[in-house]
C-alpha positions in Angstrom: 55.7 64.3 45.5 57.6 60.9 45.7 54.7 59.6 46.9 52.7 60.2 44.7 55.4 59.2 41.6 55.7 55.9 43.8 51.9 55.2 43.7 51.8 55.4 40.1 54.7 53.5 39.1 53.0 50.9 41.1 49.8 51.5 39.1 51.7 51.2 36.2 53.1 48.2 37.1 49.9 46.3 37.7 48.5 47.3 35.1 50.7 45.9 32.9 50.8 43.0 35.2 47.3 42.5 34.4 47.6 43.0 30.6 50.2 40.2 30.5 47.7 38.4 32.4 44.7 38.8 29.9 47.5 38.3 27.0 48.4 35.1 28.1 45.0 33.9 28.9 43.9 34.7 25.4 46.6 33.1 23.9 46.2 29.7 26.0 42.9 29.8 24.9 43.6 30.5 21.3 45.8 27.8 21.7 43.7 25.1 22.9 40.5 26.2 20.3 43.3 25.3 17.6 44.2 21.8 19.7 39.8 21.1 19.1 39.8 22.2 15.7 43.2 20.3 14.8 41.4 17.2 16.5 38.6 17.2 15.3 39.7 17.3 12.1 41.8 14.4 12.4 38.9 12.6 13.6 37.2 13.2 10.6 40.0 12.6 8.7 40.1 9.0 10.4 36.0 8.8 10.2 36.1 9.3 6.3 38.8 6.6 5.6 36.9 3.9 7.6 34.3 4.8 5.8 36.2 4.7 2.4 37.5 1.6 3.6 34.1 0.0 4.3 32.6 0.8 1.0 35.8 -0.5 -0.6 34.9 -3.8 1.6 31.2 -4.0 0.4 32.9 -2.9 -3.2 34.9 -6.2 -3.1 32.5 -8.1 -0.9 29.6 -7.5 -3.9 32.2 -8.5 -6.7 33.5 -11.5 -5.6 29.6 -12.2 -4.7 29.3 -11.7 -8.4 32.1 -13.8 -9.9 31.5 -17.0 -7.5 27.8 -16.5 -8.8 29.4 -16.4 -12.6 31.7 -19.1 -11.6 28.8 -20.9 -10.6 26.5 -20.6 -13.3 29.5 -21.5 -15.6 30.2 -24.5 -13.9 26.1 -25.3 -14.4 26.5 -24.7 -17.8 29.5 -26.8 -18.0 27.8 -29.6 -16.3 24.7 -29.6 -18.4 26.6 -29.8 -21.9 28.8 -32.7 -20.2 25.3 -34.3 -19.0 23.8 -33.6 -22.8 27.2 -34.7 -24.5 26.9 -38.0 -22.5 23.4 -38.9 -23.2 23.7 -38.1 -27.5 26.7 -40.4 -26.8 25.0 -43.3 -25.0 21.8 -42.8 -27.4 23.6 -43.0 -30.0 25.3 -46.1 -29.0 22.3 -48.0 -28.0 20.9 -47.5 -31.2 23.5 -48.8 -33.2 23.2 -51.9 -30.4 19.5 -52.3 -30.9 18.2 -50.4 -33.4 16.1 -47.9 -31.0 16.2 -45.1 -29.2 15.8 -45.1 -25.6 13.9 -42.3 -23.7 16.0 -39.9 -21.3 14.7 -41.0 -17.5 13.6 -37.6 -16.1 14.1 -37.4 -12.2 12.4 -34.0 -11.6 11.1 -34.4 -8.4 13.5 -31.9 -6.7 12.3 -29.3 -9.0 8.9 -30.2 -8.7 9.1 -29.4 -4.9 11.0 -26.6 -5.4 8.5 -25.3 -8.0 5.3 -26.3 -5.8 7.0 -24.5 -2.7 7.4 -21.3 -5.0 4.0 -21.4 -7.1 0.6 -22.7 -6.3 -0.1 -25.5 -9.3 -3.7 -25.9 -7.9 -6.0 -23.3 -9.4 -8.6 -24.9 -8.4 -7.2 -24.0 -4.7 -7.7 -20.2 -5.5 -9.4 -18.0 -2.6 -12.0 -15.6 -3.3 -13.0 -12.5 -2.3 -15.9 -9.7 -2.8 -15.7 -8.3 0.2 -14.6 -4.1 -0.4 -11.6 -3.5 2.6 -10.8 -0.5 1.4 -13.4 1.8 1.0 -11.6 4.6 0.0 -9.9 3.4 -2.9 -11.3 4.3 -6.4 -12.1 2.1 -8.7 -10.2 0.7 -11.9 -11.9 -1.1 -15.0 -10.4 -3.6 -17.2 -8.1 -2.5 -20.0 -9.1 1.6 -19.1 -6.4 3.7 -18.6 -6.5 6.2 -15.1 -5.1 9.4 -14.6 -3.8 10.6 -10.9 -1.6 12.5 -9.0 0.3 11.4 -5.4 2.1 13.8 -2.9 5.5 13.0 -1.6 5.8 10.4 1.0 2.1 9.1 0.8 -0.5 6.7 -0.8 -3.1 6.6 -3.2 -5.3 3.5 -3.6 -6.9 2.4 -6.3 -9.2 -1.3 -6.7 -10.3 -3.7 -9.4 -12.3 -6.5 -9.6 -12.0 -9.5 -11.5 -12.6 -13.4 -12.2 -9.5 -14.7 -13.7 -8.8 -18.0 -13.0 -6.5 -18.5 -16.2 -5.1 -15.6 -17.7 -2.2 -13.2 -16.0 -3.1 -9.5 -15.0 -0.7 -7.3 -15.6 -0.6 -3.4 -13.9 1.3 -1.2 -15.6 1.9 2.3 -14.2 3.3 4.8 -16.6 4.9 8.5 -15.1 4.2 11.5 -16.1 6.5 13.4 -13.7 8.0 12.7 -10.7 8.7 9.2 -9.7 5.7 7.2 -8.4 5.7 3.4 -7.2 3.4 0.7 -7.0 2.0 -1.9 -4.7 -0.6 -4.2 -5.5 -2.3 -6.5 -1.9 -5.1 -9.0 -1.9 -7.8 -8.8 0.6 -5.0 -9.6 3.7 -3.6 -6.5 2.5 -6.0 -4.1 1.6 -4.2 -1.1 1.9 -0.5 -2.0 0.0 2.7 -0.6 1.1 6.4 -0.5 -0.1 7.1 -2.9 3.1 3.7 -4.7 3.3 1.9 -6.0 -0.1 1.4 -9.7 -2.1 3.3 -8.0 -5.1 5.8 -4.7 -5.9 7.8 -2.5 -7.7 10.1 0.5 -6.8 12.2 1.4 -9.6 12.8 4.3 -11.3 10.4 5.1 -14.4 7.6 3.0 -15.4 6.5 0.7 -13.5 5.0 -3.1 -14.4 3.6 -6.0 -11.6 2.7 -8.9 -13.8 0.1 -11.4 -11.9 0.0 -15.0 -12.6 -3.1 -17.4 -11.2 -0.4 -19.4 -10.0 1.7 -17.1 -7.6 1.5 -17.4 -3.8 -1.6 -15.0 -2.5 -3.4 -15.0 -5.6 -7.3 -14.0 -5.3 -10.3 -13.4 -7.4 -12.4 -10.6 -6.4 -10.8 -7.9 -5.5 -7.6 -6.5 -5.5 -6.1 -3.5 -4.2 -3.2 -1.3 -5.6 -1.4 1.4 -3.9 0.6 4.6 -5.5 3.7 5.6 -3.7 5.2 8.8 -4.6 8.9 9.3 -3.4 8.3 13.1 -4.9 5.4 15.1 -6.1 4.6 12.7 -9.3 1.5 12.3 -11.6 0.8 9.0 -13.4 -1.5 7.1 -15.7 -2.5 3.5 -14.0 -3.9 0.7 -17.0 -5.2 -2.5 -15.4 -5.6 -5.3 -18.5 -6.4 -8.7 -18.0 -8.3 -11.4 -20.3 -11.6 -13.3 -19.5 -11.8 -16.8 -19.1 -13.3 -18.6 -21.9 -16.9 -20.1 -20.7 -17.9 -23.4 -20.3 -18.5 -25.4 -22.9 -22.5 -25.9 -22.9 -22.9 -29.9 -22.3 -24.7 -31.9 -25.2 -27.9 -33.4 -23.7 -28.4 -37.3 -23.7 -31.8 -37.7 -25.6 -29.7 -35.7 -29.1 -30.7 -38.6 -31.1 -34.1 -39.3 -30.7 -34.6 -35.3 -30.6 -32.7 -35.4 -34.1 -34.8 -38.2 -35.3 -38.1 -36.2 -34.5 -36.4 -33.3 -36.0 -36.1 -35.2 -39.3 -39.5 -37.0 -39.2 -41.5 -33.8 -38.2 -39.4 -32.3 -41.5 -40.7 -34.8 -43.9 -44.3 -34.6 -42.8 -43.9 -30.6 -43.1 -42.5 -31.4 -46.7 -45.1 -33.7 -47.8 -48.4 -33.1 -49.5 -50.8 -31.6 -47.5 -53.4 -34.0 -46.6 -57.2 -33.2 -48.2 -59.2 -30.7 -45.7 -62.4 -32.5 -44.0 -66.2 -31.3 -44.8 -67.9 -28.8 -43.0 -70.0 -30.0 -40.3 -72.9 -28.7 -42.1 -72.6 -30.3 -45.6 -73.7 -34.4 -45.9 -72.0 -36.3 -47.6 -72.4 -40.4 -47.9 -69.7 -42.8 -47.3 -70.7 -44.5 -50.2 -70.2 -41.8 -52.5 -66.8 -41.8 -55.0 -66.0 -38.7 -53.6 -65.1 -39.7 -50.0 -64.1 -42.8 -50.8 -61.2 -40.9 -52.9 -60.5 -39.4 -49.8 -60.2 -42.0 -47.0 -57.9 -43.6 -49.9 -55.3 -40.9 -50.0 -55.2 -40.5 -46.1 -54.6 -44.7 -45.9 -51.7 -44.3 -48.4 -50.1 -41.2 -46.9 -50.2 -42.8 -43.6 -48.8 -46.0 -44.9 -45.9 -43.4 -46.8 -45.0 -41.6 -43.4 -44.7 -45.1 -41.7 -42.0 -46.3 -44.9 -40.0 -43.3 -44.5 -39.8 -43.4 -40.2 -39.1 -46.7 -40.2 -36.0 -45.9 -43.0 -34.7 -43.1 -40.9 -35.1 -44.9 -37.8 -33.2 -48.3 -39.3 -30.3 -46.0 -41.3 -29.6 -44.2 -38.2 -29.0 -46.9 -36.4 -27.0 -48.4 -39.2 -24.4 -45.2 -38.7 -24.7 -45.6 -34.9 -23.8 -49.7 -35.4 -20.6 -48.2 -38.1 -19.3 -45.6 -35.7 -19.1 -48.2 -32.9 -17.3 -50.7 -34.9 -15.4 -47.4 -35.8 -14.4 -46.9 -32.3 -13.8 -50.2 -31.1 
């Protein structure tokens, strides 16, 4: 019987043994989830103010970016009206020295450069191009509005044709819903993307590209405009341009004597109409008063149309002698 007590105080014991053991494992455990959680929360902690700290840097960065650029354009300003000032002053002076005004020397050939390295001032350097690189697109004619709908995250195309050497095209997408973009490539870039076009526009709204035959990768022929849609949108796409004027028709050389024909064969078709011959069946002798009335009024009408040619032909050279003497 104390045997038996013995053995199960001794169970007992371990038992409890063990349940301290489990307690204390679970605890330490416990313990050290809270130790991951406290750490990791101060490592966001620490993440988010770096990161509060860098926008606050980009923050500053973007405004002092923006007042040395204000400083800067002041300071153009500035410079100009002190440039202006000092030239009314010297012009003004001069001419109470002389009596004139002298001209302002324009040295313009930095912007010149700068504007030719911008812009292509040579229209008469402008590609062209028929060839269709983009089958698929639909086409767009001038001034007609399109209706159309793009998913979210791809492209629909669209193409035009045109010869505008002078006059801008402008492309002016208009949303319906959603929030489309445009692109707008010449024939190196016949399918138009936000990151590879000639010309683009991502903002938010309506969008307008503006095309001058002046801008760097300009093209007749055909051009090619691509729809982005950042979300489900629907749009209406208008295309407008204006045709060039045509060449004026060139005045041929030989006007004049064509002119003086003109007038000459006028006169005869005013004048009287000259007596009709006889029949080849009726006689009639040369001696007789009747055609000899006749051969007369053919001599003196000939002799009339000869008087009036030779008064155009010396009048008209009269006004050709007076608009030289004009000229010279």
């Amino acid at each position: 019987r104390a045997t038996e007590i013995h053995e199960q105080l001794c169970a007992d014991v371990r038992r409890s043994m063990q349940n301290k053991a489990i307690h204390l494992k679970l605890s330490q455990e416990r313990h050290r989830h809270r130790l991951d959680m406290a750490n990791r929360a101060q490592a966001f902690k620490v993440e988010e103010a770096e990161q509060r700290i860098a926008r606050q840097q980009v923050a500053a960065e973007k405004i002092q970016a923006e007042r040395e650029k204000t400083a800067k354009q002041r300071e153009d300003v500035r410079r100009r009206i002190h440039e202006e000032r000092t030239y009314v002053t010297d012009l003004v002076e001069n001419f109470r020295e002389t009596g004139q005004f002298s001209r302002k020397k324009q040295d313009n050939g930095d912007e010149k450069n700068v504007v030719s390295s911008l812009i292509c001032l040579d229209t008469s350097q402008i590609k062209h191009s028929e060839k269709d690189r983009n089958p698929t697109a639909v086409w767009v004619q001038n001034g007609e509005p399109v209706d159309g709908y793009v998913e979210r995250g791809k492209y629909v195309y669209y193409k035009f044709k045109h010869f505008n050497t002078q006059n801008r095209i402008s492309v002016c997408l208009t949303k319906v819903k959603g929030d489309p973009d445009v692109a707008i490539g010449n024939n190196e870039h016949p399918y138009p993307t936000m990151t590879n076009a000639t010309w683009q526009q991502a903002s938010y709204g309506n969008d307008k590209i503006t095309i001058h035959p002046f801008d760097r990768g300009f093209v007749t022929g055909i051009l090619y405009v691509g729809i982005f849609g950042t979300i489900d949108s629907s749009f209406n796409l208008t295309v407008k341009w204006v045709e060039d004027p045509p060449p004026p028709v060139p005045t041929p050389k030989s006007a004049g004597p064509l002119e003086r024909r003109g007038r000459v064969a006028s006169m005869m078709a005013r004048s009287p109409r000259t007596p009709r011959t006889p029949k080849s069946g009726t006689k009639m002798s040369p001696s007789s008063p009747r055609s000899k009335k006749g051969l007369g009024d053919d001599s003196r009408l000939e002799e009339s149309m000869e008087e009036q040619t030779e008064e155009i032909a010396e009048e008209e050279e009269g006004q050709g002698e007076g608009k030289g003497e004009e000229a010279g």
